[in-house]
C-alpha positions as CSV (number, residue, x, y, z in Angstrom):
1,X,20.1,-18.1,-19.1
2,X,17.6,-17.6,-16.2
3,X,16.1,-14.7,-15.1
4,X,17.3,-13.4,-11.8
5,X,14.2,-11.5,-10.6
6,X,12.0,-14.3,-11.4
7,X,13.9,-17.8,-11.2
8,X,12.5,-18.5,-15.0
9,X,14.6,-19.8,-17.8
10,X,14.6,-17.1,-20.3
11,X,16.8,-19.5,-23.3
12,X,14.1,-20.3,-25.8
13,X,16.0,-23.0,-27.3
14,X,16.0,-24.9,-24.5
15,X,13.0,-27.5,-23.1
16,X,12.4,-25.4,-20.1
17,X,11.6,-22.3,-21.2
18,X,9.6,-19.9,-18.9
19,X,10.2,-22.5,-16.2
20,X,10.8,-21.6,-12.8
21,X,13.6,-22.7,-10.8
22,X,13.1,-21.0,-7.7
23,X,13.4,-23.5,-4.4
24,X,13.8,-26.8,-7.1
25,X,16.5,-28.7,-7.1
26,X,18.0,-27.3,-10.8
27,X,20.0,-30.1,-12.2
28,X,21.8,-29.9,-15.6
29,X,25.0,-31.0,-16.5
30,X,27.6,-28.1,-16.2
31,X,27.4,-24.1,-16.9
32,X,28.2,-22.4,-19.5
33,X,29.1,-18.5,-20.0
34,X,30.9,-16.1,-18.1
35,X,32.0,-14.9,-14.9
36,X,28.5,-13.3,-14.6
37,X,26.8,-17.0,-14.2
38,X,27.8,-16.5,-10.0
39,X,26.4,-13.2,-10.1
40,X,23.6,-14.3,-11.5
41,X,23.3,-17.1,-8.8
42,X,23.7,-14.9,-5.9
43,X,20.8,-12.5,-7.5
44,X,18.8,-15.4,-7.7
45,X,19.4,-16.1,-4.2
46,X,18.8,-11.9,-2.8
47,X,15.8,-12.1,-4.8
48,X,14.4,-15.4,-3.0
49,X,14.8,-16.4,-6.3
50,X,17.5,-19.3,-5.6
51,X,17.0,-23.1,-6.2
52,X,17.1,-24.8,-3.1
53,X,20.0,-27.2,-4.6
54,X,22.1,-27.6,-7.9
55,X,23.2,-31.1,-9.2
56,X,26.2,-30.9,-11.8
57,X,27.5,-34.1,-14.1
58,X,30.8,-31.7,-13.5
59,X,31.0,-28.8,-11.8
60,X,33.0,-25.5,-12.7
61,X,34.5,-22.7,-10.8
62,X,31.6,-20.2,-12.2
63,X,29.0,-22.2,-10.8
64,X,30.3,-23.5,-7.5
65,X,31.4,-19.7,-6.1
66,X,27.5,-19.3,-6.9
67,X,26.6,-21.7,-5.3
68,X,29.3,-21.2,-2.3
69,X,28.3,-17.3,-2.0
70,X,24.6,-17.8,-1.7
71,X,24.7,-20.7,0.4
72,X,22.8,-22.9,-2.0
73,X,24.3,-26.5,-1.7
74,X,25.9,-28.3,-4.5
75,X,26.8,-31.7,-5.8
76,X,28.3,-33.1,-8.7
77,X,29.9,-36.0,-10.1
78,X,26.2,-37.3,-10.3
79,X,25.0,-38.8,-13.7
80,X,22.1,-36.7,-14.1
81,X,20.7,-38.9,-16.6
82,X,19.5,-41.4,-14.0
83,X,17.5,-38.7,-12.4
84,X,13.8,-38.5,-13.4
85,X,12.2,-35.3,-14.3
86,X,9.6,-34.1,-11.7
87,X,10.8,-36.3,-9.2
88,X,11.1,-35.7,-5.6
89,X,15.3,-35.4,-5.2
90,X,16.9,-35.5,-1.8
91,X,20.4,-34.0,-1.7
92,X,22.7,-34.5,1.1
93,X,25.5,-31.9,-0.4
94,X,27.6,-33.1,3.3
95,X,28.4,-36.0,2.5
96,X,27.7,-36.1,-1.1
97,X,24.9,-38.2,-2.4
98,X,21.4,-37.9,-3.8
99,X,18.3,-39.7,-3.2
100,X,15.2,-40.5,-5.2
């Protein structure tokens, strides 16, 4: 769950917790919830809240209209577990590739 007037992860289960993921790449493996997750991106996004990509193991219809209605670009079909943490990411959602 993020919030969508600050960009900061708000589940306290999870590792990130009061993280930001405001113009980061925010990578993670696939959503979860409810039709409200692509409201939640495009509020991210009219706040100026948005990441500036999303990287999905497998991506889902929630997450891509997000993605597609705030113009944030998207990938998937990445393993995610390659990626480092903190690591500068280059995504080239065109044609469909990362670099790191």
């Amino acid at each position: 769950d993020i919030d969508p007037k600050t960009g900061k992860i708000v589940e306290k289960n999870n590792s990130l917790f009061n993280q930001s993921i405001s113009r980061k790449i925010f990578i993670f493996p696939y959503g979860k919830g409810s039709t409200v997750g692509s409201y939640v991106i495009y509020q991210l996004h009219k706040n100026g809240m948005g990441p500036a990509a999303i990287i999905n193991n497998q991506a889902e219809a929630i997450i891509a209209v997000g993605a597609i209605i705030s113009d944030i670009p998207m990938i998937h079909k990445i393993d995610i577990e390659k990626i480092p943490n903190n690591k500068e990411v280059f995504v080239n959602a065109t044609e469909g590739y990362i670099e790191f």
